[in-house]
C-alpha positions in Angstrom: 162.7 27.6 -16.0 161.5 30.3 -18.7 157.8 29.7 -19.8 157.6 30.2 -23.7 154.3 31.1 -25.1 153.1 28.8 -27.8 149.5 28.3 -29.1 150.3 25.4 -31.4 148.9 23.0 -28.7 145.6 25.5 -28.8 145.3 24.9 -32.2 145.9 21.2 -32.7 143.6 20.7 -29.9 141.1 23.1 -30.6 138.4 20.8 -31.3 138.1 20.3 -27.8 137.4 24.1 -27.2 134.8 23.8 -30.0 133.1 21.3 -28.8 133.3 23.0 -25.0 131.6 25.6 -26.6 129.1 24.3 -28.0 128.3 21.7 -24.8 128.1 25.5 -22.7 125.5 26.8 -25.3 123.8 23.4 -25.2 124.0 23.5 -21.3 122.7 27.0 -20.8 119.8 26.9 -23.5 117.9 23.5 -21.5 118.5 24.8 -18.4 117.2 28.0 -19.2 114.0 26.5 -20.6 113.4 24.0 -18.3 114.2 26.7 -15.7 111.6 28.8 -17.1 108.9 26.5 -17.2 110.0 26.1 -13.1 110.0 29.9 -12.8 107.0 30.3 -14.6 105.0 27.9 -12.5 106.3 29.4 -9.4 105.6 33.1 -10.1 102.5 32.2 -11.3 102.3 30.8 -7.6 103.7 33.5 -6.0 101.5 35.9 -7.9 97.8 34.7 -7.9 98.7 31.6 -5.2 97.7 31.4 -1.4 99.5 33.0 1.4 101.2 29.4 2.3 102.3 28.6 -1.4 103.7 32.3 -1.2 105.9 31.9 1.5 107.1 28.6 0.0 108.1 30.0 -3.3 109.9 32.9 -1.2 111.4 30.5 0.6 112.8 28.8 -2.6 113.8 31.8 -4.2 115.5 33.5 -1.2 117.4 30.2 -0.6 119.1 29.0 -3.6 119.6 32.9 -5.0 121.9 33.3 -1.4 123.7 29.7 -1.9 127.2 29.7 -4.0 126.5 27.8 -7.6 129.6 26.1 -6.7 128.1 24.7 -3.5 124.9 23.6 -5.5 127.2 21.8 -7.8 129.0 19.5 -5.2 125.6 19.4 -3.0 123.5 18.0 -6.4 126.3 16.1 -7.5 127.7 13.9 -4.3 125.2 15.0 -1.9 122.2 13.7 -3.2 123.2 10.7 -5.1 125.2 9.5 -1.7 122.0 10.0 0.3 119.2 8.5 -1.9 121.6 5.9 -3.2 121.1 6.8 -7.1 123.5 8.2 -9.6 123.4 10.4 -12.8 125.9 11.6 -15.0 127.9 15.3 -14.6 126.1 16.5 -17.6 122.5 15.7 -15.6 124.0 16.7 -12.7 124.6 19.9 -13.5 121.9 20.5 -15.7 119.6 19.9 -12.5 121.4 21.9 -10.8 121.3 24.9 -13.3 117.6 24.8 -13.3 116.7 25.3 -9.9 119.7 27.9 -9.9 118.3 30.2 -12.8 114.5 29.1 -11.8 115.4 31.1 -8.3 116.3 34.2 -10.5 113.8 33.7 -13.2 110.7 33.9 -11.0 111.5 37.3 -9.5 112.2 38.6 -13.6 108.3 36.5 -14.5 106.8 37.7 -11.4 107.7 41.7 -12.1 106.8 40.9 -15.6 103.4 40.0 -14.8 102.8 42.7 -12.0 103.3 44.8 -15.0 100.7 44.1 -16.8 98.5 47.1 -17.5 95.2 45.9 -15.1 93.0 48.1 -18.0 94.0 44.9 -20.3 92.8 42.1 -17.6 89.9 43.7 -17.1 88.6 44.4 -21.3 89.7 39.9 -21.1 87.2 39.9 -18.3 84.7 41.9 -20.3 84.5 40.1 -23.5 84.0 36.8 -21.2 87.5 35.3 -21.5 87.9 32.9 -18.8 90.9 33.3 -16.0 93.3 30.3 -18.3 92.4 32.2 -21.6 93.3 35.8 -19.8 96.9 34.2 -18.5 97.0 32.6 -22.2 96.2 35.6 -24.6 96.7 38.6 -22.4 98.8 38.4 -19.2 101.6 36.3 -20.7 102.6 37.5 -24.0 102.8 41.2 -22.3 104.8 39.4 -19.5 107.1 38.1 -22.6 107.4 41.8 -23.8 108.5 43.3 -20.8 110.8 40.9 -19.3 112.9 39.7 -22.8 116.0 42.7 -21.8 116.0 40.7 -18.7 115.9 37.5 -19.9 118.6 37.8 -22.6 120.9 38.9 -19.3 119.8 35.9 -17.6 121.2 33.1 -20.5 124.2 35.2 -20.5 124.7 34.8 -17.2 123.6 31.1 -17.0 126.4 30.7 -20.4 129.2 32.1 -18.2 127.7 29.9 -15.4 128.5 26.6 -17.4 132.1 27.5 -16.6 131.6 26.0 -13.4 130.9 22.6 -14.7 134.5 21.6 -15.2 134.7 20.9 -11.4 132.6 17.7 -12.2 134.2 17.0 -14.9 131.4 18.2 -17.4 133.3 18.8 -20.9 132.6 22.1 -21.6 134.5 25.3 -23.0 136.7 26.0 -19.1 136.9 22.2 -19.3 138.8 22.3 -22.2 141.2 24.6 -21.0 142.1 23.1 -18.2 142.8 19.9 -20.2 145.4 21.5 -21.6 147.1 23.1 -18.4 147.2 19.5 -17.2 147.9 17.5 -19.7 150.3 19.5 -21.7 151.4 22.0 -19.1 150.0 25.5 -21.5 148.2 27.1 -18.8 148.5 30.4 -20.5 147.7 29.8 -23.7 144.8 28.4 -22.4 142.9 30.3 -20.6 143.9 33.5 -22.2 141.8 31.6 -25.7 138.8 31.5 -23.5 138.6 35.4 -22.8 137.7 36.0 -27.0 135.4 33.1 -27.0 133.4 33.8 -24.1 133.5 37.7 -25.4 132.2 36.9 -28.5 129.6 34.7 -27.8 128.1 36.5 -25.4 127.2 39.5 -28.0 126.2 37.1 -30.0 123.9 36.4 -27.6 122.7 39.7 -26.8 122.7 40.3 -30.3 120.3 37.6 -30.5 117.8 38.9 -27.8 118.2 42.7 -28.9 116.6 41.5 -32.5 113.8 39.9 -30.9 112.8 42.9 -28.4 112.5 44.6 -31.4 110.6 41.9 -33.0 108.3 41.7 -30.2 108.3 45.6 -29.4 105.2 46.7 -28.7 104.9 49.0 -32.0 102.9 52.9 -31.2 
């Protein structure tokens, strides 16, 4: 049988691909923030913590960073629930498990960020009597921001192309939709080949997005 290309079935459905879309965005940007408020803590750990809470936090990262986010998925998704006895939607599922995914990989970027801070600026904080929260406040973290924003705009790419995983649960989003379509109305083609241009597009949008605000927040000479 001869396979005809036709995207009118992309079209009439293409709310679905919308929607995906925006569900991906939605997906990436919460667990990205919640991630970094986990990262944070933990390089904050890591950095200024004792040798015990060290090792756990190295632990944590050197675990989930070598673990498939596939695996995670399933693991966070039927393991847990099947065990404690609980459930939770795909959408909390995977958000969960996105978090302490991209937390693994955001406290390496947060901890090199704030091992860069120049010590000549922790130590005039120390000199006009700021105290150690108002140093980590008004000194050590908004250079930390500087420095590591190239890094995080890779990371919410990364996490954005990431979401594609979350069809295997069932989770709506943009991969979801197209895979809707090769099983409900047999145009496996058409497609996938639609997601290509979508995910290209959006992505330098993206890094559009984070180039404008490392030159916003450049450190001006």
């Amino acid at each position: 049988m001869t396979y005809h290309i036709n995207y009118n079935f992309v079209w009439q459905y293409f709310d679905k691909f919308y929607w995906g879309l925006l569900l991906g965005l939605e997906l990436a940007a919460i667990s990205i923030l919640t991630g970094a408020v986990l990262g944070l803590a933990l390089a904050l750990i890591y950095v200024d913590g004792p040798t015990w809470a060290r090792r756990v936090v190295a632990a944590y990262v050197e675990f989930f960073r070598n673990q498939p986010l596939l695996l995670l998925v399933y693991l966070v998704f039927y393991g847990i629930p099947s065990v404690g006895g609980f459930k939770y939607s795909p959408t909390v599922s995977f958000i969960i498990t996105l978090t302490i995914y991209s937390a693994a990989y955001l406290v390496e970027i947060f901890r090199s960020g704030l091992d860069a801070v120049p010590k000549g600026q922790i130590d005039a904080g120390k000199a006009i009597g700021l105290t150690p929260y108002q140093r980590l406040l008004h000194v050590r973290l908004p250079t930390m921001f500087r420095v590591t924003l190239p890094a995080l705009g890779n990371q919410f790419v990364s996490l954005f192309k990431d979401t594609s995983v979350a069809f295997v649960i069932a989770v709506p989003e943009l991969t979801y939709a197209a895979k809707w379509l090769a099983t409900n109305k047999f145009r496996i083609f058409e497609g996938y080949s639609i997601l290509a241009p979508m995910y290209l597009v959006t992505c330098y949008a993206i890094f559009a997005v984070f180039r404008f605000l490392e030159r916003r927040f450049a450190i001006r000479r």
